[in-house]
ZALUM-952219 format. One record per residue (C-alpha): x, y, z. Coordinates in steps of 0.05 Angstrom, whole numbers, padded with zeros to 5 digits. Example, Ala and Ser with C-alpha at 12.3 -4.5 7.8 and 13.67 -1.06 7.14 Angstrom:
! ZALUM-952219
<r x="00246" y="-00090" z="00156"/>
<r x="00273" y="-00021" z="00143"/>
! end
This chain:
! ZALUM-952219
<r x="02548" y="-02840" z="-01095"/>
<r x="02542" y="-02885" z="-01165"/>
<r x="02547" y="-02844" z="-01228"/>
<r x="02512" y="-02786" z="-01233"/>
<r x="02467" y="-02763" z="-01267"/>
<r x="02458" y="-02694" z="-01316"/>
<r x="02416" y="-02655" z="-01258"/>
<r x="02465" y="-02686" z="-01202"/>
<r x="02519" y="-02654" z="-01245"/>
<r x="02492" y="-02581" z="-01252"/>
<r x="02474" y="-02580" z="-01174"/>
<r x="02538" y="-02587" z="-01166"/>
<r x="02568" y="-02531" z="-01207"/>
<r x="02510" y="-02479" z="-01178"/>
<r x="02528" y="-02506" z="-01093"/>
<r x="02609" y="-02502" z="-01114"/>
<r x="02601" y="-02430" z="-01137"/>
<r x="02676" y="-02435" z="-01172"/>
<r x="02715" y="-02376" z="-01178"/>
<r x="02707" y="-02370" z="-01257"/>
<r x="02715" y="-02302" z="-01292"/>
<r x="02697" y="-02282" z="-01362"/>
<r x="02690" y="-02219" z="-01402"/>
<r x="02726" y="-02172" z="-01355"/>
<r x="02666" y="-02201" z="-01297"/>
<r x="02662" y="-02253" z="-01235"/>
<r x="02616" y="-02310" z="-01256"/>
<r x="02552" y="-02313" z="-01201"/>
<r x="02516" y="-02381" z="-01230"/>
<r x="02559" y="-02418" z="-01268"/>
<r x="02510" y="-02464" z="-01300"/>
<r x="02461" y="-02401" z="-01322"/>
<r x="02519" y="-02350" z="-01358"/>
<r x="02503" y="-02339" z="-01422"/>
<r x="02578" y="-02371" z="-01438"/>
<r x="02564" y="-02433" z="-01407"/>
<r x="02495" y="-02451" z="-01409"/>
<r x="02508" y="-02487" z="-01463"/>
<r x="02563" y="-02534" z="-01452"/>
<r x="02537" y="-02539" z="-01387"/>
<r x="02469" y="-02570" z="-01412"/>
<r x="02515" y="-02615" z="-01466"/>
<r x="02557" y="-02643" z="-01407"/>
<r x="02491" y="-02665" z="-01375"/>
<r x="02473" y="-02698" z="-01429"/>
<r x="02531" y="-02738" z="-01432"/>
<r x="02527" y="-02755" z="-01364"/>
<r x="02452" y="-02769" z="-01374"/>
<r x="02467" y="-02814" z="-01431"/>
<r x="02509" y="-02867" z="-01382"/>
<r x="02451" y="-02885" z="-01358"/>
<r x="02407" y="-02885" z="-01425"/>
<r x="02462" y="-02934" z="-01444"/>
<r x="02483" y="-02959" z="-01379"/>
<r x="02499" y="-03038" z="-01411"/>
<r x="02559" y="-02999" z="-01449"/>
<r x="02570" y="-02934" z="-01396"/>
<r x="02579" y="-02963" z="-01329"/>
<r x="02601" y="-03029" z="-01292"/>
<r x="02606" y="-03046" z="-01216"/>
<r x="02653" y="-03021" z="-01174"/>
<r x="02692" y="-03069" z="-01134"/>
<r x="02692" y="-03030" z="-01073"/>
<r x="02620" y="-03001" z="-01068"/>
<r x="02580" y="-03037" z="-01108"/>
<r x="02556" y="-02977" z="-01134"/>
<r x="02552" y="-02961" z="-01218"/>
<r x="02610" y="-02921" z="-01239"/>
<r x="02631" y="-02894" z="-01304"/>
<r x="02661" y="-02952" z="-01352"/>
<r x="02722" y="-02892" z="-01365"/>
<r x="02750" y="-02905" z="-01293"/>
<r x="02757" y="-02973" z="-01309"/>
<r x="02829" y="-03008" z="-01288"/>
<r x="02831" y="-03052" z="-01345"/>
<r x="02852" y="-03129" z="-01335"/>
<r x="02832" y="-03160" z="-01401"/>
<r x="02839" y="-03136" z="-01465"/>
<r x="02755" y="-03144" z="-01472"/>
<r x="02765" y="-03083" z="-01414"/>
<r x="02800" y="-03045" z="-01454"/>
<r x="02742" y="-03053" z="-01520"/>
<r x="02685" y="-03037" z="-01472"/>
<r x="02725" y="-02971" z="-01453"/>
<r x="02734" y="-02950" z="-01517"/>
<r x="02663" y="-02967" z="-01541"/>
<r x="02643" y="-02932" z="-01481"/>
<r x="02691" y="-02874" z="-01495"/>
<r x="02665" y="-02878" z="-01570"/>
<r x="02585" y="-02870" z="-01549"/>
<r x="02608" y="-02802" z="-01512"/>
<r x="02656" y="-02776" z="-01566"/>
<r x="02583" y="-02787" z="-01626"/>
<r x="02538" y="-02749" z="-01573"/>
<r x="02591" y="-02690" z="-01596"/>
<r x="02615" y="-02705" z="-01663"/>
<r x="02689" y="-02713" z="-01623"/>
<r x="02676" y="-02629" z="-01625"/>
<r x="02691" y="-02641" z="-01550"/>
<r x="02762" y="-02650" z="-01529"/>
<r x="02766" y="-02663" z="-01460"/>
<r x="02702" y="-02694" z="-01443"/>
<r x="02704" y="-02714" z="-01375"/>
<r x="02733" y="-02788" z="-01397"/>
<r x="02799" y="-02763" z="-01421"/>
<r x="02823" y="-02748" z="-01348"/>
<r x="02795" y="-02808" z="-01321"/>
<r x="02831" y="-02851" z="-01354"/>
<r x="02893" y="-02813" z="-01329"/>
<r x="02860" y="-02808" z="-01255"/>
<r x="02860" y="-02894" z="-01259"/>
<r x="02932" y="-02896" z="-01285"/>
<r x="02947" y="-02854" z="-01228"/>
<r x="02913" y="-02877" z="-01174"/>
<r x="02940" y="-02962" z="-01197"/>
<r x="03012" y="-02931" z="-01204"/>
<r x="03014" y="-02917" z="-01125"/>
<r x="03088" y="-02942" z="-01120"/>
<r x="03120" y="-02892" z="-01169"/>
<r x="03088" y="-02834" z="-01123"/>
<r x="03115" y="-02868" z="-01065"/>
<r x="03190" y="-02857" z="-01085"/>
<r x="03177" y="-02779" z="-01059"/>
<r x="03138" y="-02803" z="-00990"/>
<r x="03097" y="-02859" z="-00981"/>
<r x="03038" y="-02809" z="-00965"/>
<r x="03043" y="-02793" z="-01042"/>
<r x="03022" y="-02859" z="-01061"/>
<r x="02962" y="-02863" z="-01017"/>
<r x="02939" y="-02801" z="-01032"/>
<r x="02943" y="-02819" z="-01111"/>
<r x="02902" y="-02884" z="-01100"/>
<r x="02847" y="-02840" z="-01053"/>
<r x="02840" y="-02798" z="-01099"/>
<r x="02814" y="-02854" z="-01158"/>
<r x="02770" y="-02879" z="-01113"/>
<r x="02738" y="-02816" z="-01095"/>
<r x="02734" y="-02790" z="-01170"/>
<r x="02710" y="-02860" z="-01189"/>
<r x="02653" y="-02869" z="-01139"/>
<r x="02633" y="-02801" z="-01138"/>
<r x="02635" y="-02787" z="-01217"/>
<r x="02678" y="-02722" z="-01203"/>
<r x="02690" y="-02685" z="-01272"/>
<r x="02764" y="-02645" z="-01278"/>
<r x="02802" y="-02601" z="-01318"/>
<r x="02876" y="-02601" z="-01315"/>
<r x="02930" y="-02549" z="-01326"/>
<r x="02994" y="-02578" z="-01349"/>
<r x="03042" y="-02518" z="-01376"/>
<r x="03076" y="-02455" z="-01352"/>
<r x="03052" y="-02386" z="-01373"/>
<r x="03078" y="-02364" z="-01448"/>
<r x="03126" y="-02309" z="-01421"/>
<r x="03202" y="-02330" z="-01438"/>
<r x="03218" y="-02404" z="-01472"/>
<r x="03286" y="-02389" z="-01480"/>
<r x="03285" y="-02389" z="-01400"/>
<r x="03272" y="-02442" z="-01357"/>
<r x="03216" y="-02417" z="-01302"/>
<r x="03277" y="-02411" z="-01243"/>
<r x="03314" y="-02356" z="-01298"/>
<r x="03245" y="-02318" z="-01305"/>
<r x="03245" y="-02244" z="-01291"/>
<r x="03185" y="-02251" z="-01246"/>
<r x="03201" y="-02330" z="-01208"/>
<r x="03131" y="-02323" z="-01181"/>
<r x="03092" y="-02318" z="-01265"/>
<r x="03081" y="-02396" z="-01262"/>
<r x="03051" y="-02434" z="-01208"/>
<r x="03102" y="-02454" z="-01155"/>
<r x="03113" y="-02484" z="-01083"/>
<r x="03125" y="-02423" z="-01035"/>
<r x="03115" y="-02457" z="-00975"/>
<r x="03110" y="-02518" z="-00940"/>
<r x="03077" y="-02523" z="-00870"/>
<r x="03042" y="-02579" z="-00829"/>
<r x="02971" y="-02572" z="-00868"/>
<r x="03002" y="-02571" z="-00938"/>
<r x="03033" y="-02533" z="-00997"/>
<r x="03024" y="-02461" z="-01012"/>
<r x="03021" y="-02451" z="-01084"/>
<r x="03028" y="-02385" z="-01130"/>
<r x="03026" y="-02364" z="-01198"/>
<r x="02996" y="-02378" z="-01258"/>
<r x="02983" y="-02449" z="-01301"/>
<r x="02960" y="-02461" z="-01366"/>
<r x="02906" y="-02476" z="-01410"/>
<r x="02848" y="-02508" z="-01368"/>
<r x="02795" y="-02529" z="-01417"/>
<r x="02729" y="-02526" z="-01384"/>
<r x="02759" y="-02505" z="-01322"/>
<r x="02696" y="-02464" z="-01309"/>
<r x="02649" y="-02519" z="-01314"/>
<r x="02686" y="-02582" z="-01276"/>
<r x="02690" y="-02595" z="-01198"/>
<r x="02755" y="-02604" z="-01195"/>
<r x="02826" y="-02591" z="-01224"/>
<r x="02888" y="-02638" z="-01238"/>
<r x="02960" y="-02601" z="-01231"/>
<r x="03005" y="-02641" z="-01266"/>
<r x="03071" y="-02636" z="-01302"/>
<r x="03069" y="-02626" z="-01377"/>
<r x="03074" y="-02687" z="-01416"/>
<r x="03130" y="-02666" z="-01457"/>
<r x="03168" y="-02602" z="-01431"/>
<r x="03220" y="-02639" z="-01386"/>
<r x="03241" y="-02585" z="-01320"/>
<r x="03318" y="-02588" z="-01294"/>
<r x="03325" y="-02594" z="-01217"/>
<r x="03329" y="-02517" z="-01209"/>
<r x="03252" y="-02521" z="-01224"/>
<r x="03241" y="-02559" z="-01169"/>
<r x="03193" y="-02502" z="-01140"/>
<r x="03147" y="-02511" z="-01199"/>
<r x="03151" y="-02590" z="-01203"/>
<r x="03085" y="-02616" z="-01180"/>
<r x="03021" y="-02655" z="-01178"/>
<r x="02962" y="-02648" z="-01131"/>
<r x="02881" y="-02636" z="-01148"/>
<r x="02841" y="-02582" z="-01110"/>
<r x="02764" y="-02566" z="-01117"/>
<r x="02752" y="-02522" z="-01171"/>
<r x="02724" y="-02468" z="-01109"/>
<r x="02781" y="-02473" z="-01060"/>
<r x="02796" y="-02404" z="-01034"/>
<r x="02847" y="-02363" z="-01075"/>
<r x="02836" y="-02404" z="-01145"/>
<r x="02813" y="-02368" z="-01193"/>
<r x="02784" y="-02388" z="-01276"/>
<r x="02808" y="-02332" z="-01320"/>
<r x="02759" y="-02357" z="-01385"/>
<r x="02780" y="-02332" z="-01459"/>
<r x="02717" y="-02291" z="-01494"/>
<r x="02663" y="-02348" z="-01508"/>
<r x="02656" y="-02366" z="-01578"/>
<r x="02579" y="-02388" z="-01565"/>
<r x="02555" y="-02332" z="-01592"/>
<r x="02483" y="-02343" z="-01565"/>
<r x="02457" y="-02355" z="-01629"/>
<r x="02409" y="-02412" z="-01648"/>
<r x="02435" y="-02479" z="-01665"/>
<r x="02421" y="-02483" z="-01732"/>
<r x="02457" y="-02424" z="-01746"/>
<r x="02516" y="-02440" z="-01696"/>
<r x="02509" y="-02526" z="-01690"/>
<r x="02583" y="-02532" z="-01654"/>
<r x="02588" y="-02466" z="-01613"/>
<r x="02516" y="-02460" z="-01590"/>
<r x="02533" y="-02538" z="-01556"/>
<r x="02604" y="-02551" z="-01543"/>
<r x="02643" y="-02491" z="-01529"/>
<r x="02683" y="-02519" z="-01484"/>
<r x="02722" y="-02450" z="-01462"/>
<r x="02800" y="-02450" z="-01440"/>
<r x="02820" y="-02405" z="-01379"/>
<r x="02888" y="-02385" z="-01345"/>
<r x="02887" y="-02414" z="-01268"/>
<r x="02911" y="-02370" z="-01223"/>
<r x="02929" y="-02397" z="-01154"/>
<r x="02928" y="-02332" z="-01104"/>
<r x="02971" y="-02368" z="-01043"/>
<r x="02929" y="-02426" z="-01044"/>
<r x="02941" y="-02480" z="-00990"/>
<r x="02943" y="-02552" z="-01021"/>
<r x="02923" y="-02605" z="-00959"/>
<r x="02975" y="-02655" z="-00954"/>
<r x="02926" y="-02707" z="-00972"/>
<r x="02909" y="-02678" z="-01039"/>
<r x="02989" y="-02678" z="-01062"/>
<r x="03020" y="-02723" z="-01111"/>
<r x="03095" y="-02690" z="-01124"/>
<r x="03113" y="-02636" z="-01076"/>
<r x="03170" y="-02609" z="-01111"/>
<r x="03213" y="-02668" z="-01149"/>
<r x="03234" y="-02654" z="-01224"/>
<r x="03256" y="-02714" z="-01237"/>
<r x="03188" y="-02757" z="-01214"/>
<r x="03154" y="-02705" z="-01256"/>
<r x="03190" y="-02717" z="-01315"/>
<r x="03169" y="-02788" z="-01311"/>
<r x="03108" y="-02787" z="-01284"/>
<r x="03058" y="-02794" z="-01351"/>
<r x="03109" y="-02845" z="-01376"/>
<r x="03127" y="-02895" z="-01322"/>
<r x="03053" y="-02895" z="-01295"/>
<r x="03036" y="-02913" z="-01368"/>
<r x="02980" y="-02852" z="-01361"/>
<r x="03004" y="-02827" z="-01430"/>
<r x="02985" y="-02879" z="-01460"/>
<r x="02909" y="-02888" z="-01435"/>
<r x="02902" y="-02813" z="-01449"/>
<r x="02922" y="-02835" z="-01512"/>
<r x="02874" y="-02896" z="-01527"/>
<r x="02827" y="-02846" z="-01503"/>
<r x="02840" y="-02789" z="-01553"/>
<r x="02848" y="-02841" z="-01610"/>
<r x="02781" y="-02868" z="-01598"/>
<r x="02753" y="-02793" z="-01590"/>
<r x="02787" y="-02771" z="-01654"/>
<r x="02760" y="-02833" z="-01697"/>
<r x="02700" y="-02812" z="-01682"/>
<r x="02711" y="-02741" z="-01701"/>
<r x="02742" y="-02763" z="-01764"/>
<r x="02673" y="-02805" z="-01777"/>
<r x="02630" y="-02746" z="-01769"/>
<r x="02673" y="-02704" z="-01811"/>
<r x="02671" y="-02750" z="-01862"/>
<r x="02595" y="-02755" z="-01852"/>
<r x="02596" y="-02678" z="-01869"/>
<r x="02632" y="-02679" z="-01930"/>
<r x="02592" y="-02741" z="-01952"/>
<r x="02517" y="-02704" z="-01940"/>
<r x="02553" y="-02632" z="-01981"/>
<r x="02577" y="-02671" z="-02037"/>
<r x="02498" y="-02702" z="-02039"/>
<r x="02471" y="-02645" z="-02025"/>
<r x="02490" y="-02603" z="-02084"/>
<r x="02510" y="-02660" z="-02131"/>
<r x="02583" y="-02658" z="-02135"/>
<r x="02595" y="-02735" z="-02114"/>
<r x="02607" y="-02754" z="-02188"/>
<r x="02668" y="-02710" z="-02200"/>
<r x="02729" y="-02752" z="-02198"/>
<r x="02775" y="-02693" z="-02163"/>
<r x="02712" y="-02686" z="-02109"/>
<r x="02713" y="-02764" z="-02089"/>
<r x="02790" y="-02765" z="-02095"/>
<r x="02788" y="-02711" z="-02034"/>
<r x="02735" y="-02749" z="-01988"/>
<r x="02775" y="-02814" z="-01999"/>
<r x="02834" y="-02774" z="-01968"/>
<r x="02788" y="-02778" z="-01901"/>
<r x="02766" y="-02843" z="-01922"/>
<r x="02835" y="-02867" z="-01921"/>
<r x="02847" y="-02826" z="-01847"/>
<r x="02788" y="-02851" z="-01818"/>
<r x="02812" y="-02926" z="-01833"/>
<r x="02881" y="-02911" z="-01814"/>
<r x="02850" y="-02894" z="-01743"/>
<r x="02816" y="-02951" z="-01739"/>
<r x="02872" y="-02998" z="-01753"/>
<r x="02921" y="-02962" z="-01695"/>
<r x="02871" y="-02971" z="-01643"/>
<r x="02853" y="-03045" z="-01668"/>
<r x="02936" y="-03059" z="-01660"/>
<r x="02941" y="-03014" z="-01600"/>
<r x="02881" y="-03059" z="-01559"/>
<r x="02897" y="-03129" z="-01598"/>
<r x="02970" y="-03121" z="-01574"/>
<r x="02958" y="-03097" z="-01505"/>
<r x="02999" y="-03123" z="-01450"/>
<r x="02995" y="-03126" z="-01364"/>
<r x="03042" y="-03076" z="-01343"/>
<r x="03075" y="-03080" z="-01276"/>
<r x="03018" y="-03044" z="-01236"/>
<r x="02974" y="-03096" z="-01261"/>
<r x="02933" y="-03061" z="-01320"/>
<r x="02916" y="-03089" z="-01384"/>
<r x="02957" y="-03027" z="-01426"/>
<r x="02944" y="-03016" z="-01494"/>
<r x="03013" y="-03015" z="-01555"/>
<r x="03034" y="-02954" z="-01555"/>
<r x="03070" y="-02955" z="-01621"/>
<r x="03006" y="-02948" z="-01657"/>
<r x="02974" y="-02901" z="-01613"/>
<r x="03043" y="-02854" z="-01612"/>
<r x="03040" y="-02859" z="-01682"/>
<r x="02973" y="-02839" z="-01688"/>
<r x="02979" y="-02780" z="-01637"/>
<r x="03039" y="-02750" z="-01674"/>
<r x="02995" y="-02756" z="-01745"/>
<r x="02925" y="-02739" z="-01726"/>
<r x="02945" y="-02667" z="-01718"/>
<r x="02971" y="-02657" z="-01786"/>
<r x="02915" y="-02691" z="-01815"/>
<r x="02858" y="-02649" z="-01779"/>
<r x="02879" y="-02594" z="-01810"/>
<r x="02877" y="-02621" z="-01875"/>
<r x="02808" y="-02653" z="-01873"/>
<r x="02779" y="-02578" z="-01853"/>
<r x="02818" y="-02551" z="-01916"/>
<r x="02779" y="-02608" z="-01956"/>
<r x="02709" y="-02586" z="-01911"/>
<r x="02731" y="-02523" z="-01944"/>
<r x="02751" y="-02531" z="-02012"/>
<r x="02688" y="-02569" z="-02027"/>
<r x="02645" y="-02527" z="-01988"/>
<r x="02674" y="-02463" z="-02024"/>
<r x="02623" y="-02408" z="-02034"/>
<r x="02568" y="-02444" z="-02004"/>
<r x="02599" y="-02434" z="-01941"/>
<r x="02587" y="-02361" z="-01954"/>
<r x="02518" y="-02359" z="-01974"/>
<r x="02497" y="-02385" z="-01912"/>
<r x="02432" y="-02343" z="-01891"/>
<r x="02415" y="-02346" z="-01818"/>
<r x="02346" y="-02377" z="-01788"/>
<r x="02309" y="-02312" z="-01776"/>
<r x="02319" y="-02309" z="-01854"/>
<r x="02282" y="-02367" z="-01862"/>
<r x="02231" y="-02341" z="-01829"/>
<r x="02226" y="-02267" z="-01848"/>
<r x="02152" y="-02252" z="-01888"/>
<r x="02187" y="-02213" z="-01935"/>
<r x="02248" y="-02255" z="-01960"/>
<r x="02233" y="-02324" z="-01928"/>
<r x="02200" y="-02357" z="-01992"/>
<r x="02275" y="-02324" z="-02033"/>
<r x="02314" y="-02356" z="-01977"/>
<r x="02284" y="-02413" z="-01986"/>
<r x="02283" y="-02421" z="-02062"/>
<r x="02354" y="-02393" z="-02071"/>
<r x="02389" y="-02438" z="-02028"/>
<r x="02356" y="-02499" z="-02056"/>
<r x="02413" y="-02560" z="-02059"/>
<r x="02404" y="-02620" z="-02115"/>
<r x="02364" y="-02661" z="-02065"/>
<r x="02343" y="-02632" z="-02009"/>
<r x="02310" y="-02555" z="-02001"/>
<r x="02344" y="-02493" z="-01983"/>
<r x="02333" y="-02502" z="-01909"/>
<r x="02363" y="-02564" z="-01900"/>
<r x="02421" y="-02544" z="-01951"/>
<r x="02436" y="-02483" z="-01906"/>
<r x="02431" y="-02522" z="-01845"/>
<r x="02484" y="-02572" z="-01869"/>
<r x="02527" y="-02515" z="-01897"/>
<r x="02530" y="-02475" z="-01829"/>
<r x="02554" y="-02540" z="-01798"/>
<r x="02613" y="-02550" z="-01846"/>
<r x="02629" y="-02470" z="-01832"/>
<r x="02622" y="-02487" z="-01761"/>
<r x="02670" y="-02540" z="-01771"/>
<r x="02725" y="-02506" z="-01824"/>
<r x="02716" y="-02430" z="-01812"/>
<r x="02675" y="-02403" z="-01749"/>
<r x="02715" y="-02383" z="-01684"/>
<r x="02695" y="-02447" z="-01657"/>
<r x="02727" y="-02483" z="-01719"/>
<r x="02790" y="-02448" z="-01718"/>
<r x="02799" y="-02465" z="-01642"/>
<r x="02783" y="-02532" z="-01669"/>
<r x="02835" y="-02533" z="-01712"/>
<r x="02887" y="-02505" z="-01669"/>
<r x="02866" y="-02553" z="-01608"/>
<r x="02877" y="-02609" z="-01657"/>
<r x="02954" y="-02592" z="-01676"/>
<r x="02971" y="-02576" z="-01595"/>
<r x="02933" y="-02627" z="-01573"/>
<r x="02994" y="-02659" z="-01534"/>
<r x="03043" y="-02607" z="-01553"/>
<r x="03077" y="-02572" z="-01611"/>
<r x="03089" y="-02622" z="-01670"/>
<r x="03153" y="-02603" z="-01687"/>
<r x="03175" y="-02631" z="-01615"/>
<r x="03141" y="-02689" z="-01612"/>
<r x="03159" y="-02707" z="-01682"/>
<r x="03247" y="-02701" z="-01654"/>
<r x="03223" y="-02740" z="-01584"/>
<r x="03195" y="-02796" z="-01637"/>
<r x="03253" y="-02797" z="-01678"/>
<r x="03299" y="-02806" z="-01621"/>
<r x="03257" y="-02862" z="-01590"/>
<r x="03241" y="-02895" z="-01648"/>
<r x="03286" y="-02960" z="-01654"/>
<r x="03323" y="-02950" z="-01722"/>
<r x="03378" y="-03002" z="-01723"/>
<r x="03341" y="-03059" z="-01748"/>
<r x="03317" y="-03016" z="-01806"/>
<r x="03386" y="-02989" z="-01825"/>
<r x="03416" y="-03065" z="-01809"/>
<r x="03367" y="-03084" z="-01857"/>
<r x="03409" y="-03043" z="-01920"/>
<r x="03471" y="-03055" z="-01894"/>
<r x="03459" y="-03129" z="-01896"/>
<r x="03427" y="-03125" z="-01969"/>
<r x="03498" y="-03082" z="-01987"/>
<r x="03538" y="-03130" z="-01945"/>
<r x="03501" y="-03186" z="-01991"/>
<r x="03517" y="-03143" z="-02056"/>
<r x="03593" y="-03143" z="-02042"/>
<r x="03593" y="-03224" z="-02035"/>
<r x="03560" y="-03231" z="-02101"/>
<r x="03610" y="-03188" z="-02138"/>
<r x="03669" y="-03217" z="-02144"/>
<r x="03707" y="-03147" z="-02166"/>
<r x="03689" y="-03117" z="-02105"/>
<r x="03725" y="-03181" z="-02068"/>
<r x="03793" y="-03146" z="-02056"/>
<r x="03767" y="-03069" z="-02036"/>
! end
């Protein structure tokens, strides 16, 4: 099956009848619930818009000769790695980069995966086919997936073995000739109620000692395999219109708890069946951080672009753009968006073949980038905010529009500099959308965990970044300084 289309993709979420849950009730159609409709129909679009675009979306797989999506891609050339981004970046502007795990994000990991087939093999052999099955079957059959990646927020002062309940997070209880039994609970799969299938993986950056060897594992399971269950957060679509909720009514994108109820993982579907240490490698030596990465670079470029684009149309729209304090804030994003740019132009320019053949992007820039974007999210909303300021309040809704009574005052009251009070109050609900909705403040939140806390990932940088040329560099200019002076010649 080549890539799919939108309708191929919501047949499949109404036949797979997941297990989701949401607001205290068992979901019956999926692609119909009020808190899902939504993202649902945006989801189709994007898989609708591969072939719109299909030039930039898809190429030919090598082993069907079928279309596939571009994001599954095993890069070889460093053009490979451009079209996937460019593909990546046509996605991430159908959303305004409001979506965060559009279904590329884990196909690029699913390709790193599936190349790195020796790495998995260390464990069994088996491991490694099954990894390099499972591409191809995501690839030619366009599968989309959440993942789940962390342990339930019970004890971090514990590791998961010294937990007063060993069976909170997900863990091997058994192992028998058809598989792995797994219970417990994982955390946070983003659209988990709308995918076909999930990823179990270790977390990128909480490392597990050998006593978690229970809970150390990787495998992927149909989203409606029998004792998995989607426990979904409250919606933040409120089922409002979408000019008075632009983000929310389209890309809520939901989060849910995954509970696996004794749930037998097939042999064939396992990656790591209880190994520590190859999970606490796994993202790094199969280099799938770092086409996650190129991934969410590209995706947050683009979300720094349209963000930008908001502030722009505000400061236009009620004539602020020639106060020197007002420009001083967009450049701030100005100066973000370009600093974007320029990682992923180093990241791609000084890609390299790694040893499972793939054309793999410089991760300096791209760490670098993923360990600043975060911080600097949060302050372009507080700029979205700050120049927004009451106008984000005064924000009537569409039925005020068009009330008889107060329409024509809506209207003439909300009037911006150059455009009319409609159009002003449409722009305006998409900046609160953006800086102070619930949508926006998941938004914001999502932005600064995106791959963990910050204060973590800044130490891990610190202690991998490679100081001693910098501090050689002073000691050579004191070392110089001593030479020259000849009073200093006999200390």
């Amino acid at each position: 099956m080549p890539a799919r289309t939108g309708e191929q993709y919501v047949q499949g979420l109404k036949s797979a009848k997941n297990n989701v849950w949401i607001h205290g009730e068992k979901v019956e159609d999926v692609p119909s619930h009020p808190a899902f409709k939504n993202v649902v129909s945006s989801i189709a679009g994007l898989y609708d818009l591969q072939h719109e675009k299909a030039d930039k979306m898809l190429y030919t797989s090598e082993k069907t000769g079928d279309k596939v999506g571009l994001s599954f891609i095993a890069p070889k050339t460093v053009d490979d790695l451009v079209r996937r981004r460019e593909m990546i970046s046509e996605w991430a502007r159908f959303t305004g980069g409001m979506m965060g795990r559009t279904p590329d994000y884990l196909n690029t990991s699913v390709m790193a995966f599936g190349t790195a087939g020796s790495f998995f093999a260390q464990s069994d052999p088996m491991f490694a086919e099954n990894a390099r099955n499972y591409y191809d079957y995501c690839r030619e059959n366009d599968v989309s997936l959440t993942h789940t990646l962390i342990h339930p927020q019970t004890n971090r002062a514990k590791k998961q073995s010294e937990q007063n309940d060993p069976y909170l997070s997900a863990r091997i209880v058994e192992k028998n000739k058809d598989g792995i039994i797994v219970k417990g609970a994982r955390l946070l799969a983003t659209l988990g109620g709308v995918t076909d299938e999930i990823v179990v993986f270790p977390s990128t950056l909480n490392k597990a000692a050998s006593e978690d060897d229970p809970y150390a594992m990787a495998f992927a399971l149909p989203n409606n395999t029998e004792g998995l269950k989607f426990l979904c957060r409250e919606s933040f679509d409120q089922g409002k219109s979408e000019y008075d909720h632009p983000l929310s009514s389209r890309f809520e994108e939901s989060d849910a708890i995954v509970v696996f109820d004794n749930v037998l993982v097939p042999w064939d579907r396992v990656f790591v069946g209880g190994s520590s240490d190859i999970c606490n490698r796994t993202y790094v030596e199969t280099n799938a951080i770092v086409h996650m990465a190129h991934q969410v670079i590209a995706k947050n470029t683009v979300k720094t672009e349209f963000v930008l684009g908001v502030i722009l149309s505000m400061m236009d729209a009620i004539g602020i753009d020639v106060f020197p304090h007002v420009k001083e804030k967009a450049s701030e994003v100005m100066l973000i968006l370009e600093t974007m740019r320029s990682h992923l132009f180093r990241a791609e320019q000084n890609a390299s073949v790694d040893k499972y053949g793939n054309m793999t992007p410089d991760f300096v820039p791209l760490n670098a980038a993923r360990n600043w974007y975060p911080k600097m999210y949060q302050r372009m909303v507080e700029i979205v905010r700050i120049l927004g300021a009451s106008g984000l309040m005064g924000i009537p809704t569409e039925a005020d529009f068009n009330a008889d009574d107060i329409g024509p005052l809506v209207h003439r009251y909300t009037q911006g500099a150059k455009i009319d009070g409609y159009e002003r109050v449409q722009l305006f609900r998409l900046a609160w959308d953006i800086s102070l909705s619930s949508f926006g403040g998941r938004q914001a939140l999502y932005e600064y965990y995106f791959f963990g806390d910050p204060a973590r990932m800044s130490n891990i940088y610190f202690d991998s970044f490679n100081k001693d040329p910098y501090k050689e560099m002073v000691q050579t200019f004191l070392n110089r300084v001593k030479t020259t002076n000849p009073n200093l010649s006999g200390v």
